[in-house]
C-alpha positions in Angstrom: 77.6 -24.8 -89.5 75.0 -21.9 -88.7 73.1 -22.0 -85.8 69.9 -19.8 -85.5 67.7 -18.3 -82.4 64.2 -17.5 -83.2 62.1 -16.4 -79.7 58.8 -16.0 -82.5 60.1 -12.0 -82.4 62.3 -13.1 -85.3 65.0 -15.5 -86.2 68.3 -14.5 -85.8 72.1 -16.2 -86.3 74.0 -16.6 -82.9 76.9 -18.7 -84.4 78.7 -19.6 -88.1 81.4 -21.4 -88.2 83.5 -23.1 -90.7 83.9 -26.9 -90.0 86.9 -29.1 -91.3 86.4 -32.3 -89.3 83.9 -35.0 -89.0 82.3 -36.2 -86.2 80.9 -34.6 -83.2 81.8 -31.1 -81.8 80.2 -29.6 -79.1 79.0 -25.8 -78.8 78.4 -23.3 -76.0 75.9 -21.1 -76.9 75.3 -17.7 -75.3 72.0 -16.3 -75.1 72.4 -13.5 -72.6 72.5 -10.5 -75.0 69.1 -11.4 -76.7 66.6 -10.8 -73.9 64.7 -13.9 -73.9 61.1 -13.3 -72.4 59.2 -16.8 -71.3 57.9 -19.0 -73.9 58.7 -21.4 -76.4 62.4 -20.9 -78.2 63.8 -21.9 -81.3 67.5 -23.1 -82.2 67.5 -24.8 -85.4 71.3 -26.3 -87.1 72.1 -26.0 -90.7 75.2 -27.8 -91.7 75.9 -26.7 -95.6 78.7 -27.4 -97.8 80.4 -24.6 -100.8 82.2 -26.2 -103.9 82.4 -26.1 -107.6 78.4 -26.4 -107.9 77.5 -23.8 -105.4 76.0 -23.6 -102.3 74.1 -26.8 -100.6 72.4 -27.6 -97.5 73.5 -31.2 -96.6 71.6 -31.6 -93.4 69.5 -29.3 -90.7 67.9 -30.0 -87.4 65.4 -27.6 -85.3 64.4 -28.4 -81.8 62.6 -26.5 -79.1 63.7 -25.3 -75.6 61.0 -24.3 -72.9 61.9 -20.7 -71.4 60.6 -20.4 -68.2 62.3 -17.8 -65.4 60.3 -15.9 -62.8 58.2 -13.3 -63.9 59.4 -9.3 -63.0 57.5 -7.8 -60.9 54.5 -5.6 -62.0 55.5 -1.7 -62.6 53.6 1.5 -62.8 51.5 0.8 -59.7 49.0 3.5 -59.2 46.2 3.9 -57.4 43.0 6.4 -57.4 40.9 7.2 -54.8 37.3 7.4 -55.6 34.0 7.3 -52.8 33.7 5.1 -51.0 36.1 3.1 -53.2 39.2 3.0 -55.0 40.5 1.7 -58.0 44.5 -0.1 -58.6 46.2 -0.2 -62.1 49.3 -1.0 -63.6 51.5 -1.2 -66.8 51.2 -4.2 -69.3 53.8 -6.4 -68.3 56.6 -7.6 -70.6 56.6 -11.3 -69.8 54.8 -13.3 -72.4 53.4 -16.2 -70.1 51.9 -13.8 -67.5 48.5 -16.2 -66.8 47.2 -13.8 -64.0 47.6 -11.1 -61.5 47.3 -11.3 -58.1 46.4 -8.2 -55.8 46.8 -7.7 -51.6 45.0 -5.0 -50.3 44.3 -4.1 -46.5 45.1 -1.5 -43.9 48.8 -0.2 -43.4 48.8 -2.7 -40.6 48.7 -5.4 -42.8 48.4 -4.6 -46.6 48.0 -8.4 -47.3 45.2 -9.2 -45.4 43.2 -10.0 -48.8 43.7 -10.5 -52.0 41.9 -10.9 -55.5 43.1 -12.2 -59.2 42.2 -10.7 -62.2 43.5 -11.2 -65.7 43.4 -7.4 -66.1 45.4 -4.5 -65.5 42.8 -2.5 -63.4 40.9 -3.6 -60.4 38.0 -1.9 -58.8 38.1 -2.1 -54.8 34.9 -1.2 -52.7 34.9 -3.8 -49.7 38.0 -4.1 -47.4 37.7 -6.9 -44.3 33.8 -7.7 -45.2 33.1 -3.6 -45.1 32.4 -1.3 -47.4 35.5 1.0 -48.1 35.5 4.4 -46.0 35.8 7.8 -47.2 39.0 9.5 -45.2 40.4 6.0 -44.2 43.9 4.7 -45.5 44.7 1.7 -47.4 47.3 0.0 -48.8 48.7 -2.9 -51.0 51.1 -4.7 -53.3 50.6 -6.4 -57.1 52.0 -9.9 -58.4 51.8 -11.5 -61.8 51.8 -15.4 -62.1 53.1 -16.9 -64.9 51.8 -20.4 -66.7 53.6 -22.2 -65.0 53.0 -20.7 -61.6 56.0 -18.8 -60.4 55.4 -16.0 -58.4 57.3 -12.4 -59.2 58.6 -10.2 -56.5 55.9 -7.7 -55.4 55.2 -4.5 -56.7 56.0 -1.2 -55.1 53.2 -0.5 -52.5 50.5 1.6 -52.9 48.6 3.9 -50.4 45.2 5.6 -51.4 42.6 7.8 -49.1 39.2 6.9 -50.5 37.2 10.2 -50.5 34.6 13.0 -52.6 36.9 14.3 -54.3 36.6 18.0 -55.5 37.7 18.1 -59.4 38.3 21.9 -59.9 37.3 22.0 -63.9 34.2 20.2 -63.4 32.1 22.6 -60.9 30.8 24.6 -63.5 31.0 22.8 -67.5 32.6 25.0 -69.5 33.0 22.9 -72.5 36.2 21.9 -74.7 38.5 24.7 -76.4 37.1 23.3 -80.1 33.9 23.7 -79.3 34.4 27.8 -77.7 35.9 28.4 -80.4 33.7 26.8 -83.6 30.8 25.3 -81.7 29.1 22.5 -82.9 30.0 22.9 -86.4 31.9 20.6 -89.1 34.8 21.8 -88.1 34.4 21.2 -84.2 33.2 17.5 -85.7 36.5 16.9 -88.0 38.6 18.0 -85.4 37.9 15.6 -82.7 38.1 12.7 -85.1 41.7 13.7 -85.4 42.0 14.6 -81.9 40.6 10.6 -81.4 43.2 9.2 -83.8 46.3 11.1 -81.9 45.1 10.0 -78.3 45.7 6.6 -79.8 49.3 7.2 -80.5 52.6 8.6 -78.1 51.9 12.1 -78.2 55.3 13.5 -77.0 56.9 13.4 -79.6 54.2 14.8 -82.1 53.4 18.0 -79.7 58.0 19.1 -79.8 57.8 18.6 -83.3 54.1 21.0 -83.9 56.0 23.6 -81.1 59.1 23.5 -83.4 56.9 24.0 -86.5 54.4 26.6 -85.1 57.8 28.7 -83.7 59.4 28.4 -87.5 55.9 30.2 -89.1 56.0 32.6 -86.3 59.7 33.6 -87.1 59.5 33.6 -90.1 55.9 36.3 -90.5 57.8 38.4 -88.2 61.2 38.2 -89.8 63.2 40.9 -91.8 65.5 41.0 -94.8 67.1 44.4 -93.6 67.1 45.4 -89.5 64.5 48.2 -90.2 62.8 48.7 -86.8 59.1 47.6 -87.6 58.6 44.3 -85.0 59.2 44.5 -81.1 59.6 41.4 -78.7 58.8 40.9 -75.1 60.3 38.2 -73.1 59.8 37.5 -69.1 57.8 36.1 -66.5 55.6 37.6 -63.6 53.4 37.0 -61.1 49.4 36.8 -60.1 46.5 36.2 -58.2 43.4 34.5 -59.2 41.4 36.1 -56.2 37.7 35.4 -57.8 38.4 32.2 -59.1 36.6 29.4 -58.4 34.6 30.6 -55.7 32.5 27.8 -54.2 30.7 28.1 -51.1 32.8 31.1 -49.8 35.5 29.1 -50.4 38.5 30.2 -53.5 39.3 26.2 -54.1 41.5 27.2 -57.0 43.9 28.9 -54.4 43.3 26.0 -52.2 44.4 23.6 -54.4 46.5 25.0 -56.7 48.1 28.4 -54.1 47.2 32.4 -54.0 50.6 33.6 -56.0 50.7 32.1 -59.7 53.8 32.1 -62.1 53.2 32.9 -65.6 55.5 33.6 -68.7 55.4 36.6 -70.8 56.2 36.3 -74.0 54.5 39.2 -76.7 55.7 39.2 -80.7 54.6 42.1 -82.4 54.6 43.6 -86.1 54.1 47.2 -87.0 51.1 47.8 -89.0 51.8 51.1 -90.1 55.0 53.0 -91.1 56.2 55.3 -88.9 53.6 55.2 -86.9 55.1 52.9 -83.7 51.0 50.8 -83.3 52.0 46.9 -83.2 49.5 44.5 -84.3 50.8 41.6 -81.5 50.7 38.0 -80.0 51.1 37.6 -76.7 51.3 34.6 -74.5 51.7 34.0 -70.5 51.6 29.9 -70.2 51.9 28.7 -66.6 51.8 24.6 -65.5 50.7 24.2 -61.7 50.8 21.2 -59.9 47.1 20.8 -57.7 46.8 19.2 -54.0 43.8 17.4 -53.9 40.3 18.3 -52.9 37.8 16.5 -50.5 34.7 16.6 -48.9 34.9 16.2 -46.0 31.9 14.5 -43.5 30.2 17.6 -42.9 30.2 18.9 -46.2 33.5 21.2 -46.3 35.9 20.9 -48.9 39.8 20.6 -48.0 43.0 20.3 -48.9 45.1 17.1 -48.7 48.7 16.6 -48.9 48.5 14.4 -52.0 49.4 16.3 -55.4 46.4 14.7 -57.7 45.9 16.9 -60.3 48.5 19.2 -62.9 46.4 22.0 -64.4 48.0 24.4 -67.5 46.9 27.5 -68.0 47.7 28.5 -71.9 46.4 32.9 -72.0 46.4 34.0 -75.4 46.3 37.5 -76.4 45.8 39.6 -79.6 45.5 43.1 -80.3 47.0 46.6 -80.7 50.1 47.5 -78.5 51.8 51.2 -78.9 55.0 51.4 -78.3 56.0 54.9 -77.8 59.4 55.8 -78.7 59.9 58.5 -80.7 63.3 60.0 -80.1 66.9 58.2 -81.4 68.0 56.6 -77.8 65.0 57.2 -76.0 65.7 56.1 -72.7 62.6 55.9 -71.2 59.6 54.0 -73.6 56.0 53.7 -72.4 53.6 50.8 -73.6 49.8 50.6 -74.2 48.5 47.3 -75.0 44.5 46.3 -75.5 43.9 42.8 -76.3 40.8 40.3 -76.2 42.1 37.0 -74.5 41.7 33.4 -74.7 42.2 31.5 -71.3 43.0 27.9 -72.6 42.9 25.5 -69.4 43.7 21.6 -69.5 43.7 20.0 -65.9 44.3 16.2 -65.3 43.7 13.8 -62.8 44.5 10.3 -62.4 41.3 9.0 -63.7 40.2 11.8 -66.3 40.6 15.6 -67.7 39.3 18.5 -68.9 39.2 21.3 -71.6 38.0 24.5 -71.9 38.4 28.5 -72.4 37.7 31.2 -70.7 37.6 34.7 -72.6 37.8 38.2 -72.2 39.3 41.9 -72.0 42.7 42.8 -70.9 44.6 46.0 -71.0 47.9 46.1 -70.2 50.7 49.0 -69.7 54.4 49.4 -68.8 57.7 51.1 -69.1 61.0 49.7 -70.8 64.4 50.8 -70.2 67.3 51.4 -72.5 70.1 49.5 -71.9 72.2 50.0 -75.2 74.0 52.9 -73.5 75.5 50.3 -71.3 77.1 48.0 -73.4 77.9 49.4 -76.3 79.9 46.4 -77.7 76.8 44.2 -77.2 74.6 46.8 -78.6 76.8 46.2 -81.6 76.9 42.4 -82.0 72.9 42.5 -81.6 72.7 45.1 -84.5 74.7 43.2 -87.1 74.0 39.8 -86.1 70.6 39.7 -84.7 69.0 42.8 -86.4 67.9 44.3 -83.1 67.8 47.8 -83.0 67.4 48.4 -79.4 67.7 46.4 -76.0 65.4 47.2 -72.7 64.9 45.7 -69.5 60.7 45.9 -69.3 57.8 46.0 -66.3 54.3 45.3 -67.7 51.0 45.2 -65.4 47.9 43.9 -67.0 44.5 44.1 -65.8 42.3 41.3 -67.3 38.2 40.4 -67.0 38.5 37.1 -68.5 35.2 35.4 -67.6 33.4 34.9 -70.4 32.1 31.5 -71.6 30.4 30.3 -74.6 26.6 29.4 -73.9 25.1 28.5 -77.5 25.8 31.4 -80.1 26.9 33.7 -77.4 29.6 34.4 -74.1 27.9 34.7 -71.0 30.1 35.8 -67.9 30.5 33.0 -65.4 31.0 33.4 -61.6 32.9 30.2 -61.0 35.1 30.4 -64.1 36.6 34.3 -63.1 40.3 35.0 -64.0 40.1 38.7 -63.7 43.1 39.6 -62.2 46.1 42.3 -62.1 49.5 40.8 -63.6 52.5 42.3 -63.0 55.8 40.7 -65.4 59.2 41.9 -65.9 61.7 40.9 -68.0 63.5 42.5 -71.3 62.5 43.8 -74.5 63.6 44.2 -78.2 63.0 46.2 -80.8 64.0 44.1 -84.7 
């Protein structure tokens, strides 16, 4: 005797059993491990016998069972204020019978004091109690789905939202996507956002570890030597900035009042000699910094200010390239100066709940520093790093880099912008190789 469970996902064997006896015999069938969702279910019988001739179905019998619990409750409850409006959605829900969604919405004195259905996963509110919804006012409210057959699931988690103008850093002044700095509006800019479309379509985490792992191996291996001859140096830290002239708007720096004055930023520089002997590195550098925005409103009489809510998540993604010198000269030199001129590439992605935006800013930097030996210290370690590693030398580093990064691409040419201004003095510290 098999018996089978089939929940239209697929048809699978709960029980087989070899039977000796006639007559009845009675099963208990256990269904708790396969996750049944509402809806119609399957259990068919086949009773087969096995001799001499082979194997032969003598009899089967199907019948259907009506699976009907409670639905969960609705999850991913978020809401996004808007003026003089806001707007509720939520994730898809895993119930197959879900018929509708209910949602209560009011004031925190009674987030139930209305509600609407929808058969969709977002809902657009702009009148609370009869009135229009108010900019600087809180609401609240809760989510239910209905199933066919009318049961109610718990409610969601509550939501609060404070309708208002809001501010959206990136968008005061357009400054266009990175493809289009870059290539402009050419076949190129064209191809890539048809592929750009087709990966938004698709879970993108796991794509964007596996380009980082790929990119990193290319990287390595360019800069990478058979024997440790010293011809590529290596940077790696972290420092500090201020972003005092950007995103000035009416006297006011809102990138500072959204996202803070000091910003943290990695360091990371790869560099490969171009010339023997003489110590000028052709290099790569990157200082990469994710910052997590408070939201901005206007306020009735026109000011902008900060809320408490953190709305928006901007990265920052500087990209250098140019000459660095690195000027040792002497076997153990102690004390190494660095010269670095690069152009620069400001690539900035900021997100809110209800959009985003891409662009680049670009620009001059010049950056110089000192690095400290410290294979006098550790000789032992010095010696692992040689054999194992290849690196020649060790230091502990302190950069400063001035940058004028505020140009944007207008047509066929980069026109300075007063809003987009990341001119600022950098200071990092960190350690250093030499490989």
């Amino acid at each position: 005797m098999r018996i089978a469970f089939d929940d239209s996902y697929g048809k699978r064997y709960i029980k087989e059993e070899q039977i000796n006896q006639d007559g009845e015999i009675n099963y208990k069938l256990d269904l708790q491990n396969f996750f049944i969702s509402d809806g119609v279910i399957l259990i068919s019988f086949e009773l087969s016998s096995t001799g001499t001739s082979g194997y032969t179905v003598i009899s089967e019998l199907s019948c259907q069972l009506i699976y009907d619990d409670y639905p969960k409750a609705p999850s991913g409850i978020q809401a996004i204020p808007k003026e003089s409006a806001f707007s509720v959605r939520w994730n898809k829900h895993i119930d197959r019978d879900i018929n509708k969604f209910r949602l209560y919405f009011g004031f925190p004195e009674s987030c139930s004091s209305e509600n609407i259905e929808t058969s969709t996963y977002e809902v657009s509110i702009t009148y609370v109690s009869g009135e229009k919804v108010k900019n600087g006012a809180k609401y609240c409210g809760f989510v239910q789905a209905i199933d066919n057959g009318g049961k109610i699931s718990p409610n969601s988690e509550t939501f609060y939202v404070i309708p208002a103008k809001t501010f959206k850093f990136t968008e005061a002044e357009e400054f266009g996507c990175i493809i289009a700095n870059i290539f402009g509006e050419s076949k190129i800019t064209y191809y890539l956002r048809a592929i750009r479309d087709l990966l938004l379509k698709i879970p993108g985490g796991k794509f964007l570890v596996r380009a980082y792992y790929r990119l990193s191996h290319y990287i390595i291996k360019a800069f990478r030597k058979e024997a440790f001859a010293y011809d590529s140096i290596a940077f790696i830290g972290a420092g500090i900035t201020t972003f005092n002239k950007l995103g000035i708007f009416q006297g006011q720096n809102l990138f500072q009042l959204a996202y803070g004055k000091k910003i943290i930023l990695a360091d990371i520089l790869i560099g490969r000699k171009i010339i023997n002997q003489v110590p000028i590195f052709i290099s790569f550098r990157l200082n990469p910094s994710i910052l997590q925005g408070k939201r901005l409103i206007f306020s009735d009489s026109g000011e902008i200010i900060a809320t408490d809510e953190k709305f928006s998540t901007l990265i920052i993604m500087p990209s250098s390239i140019g000459p660095t010198l690195f000027l040792d000269f002497l076997e153990e030199q102690i004390f190494v100066p660095n010269l670095g001129i690069f152009f620069s590439g400001y690539f900035v992605f900021e997100s809110y709940p209800d959009s985003s935006k891409i662009g680049a800013v670009f620009g001059p930097s010049l950056s110089f520093g000192a690095n400290i030996l410290l294979d006098p210290l550790d000789r032992r370690s010095e010696s692992i790093a040689k054999s194992e590693y290849g690196i020649e030398n060790s230091y502990l580093f302190v950069n400063g880099t001035f940058s004028t990064i505020n140009l944007i691409r207008r047509g066929l040419s980069l026109k300075r912008s007063n809003y987009f201004d990341f001119s600022s003095f950098y200071i990092s510290g960190g350690v250093s190789f030499c490989f």
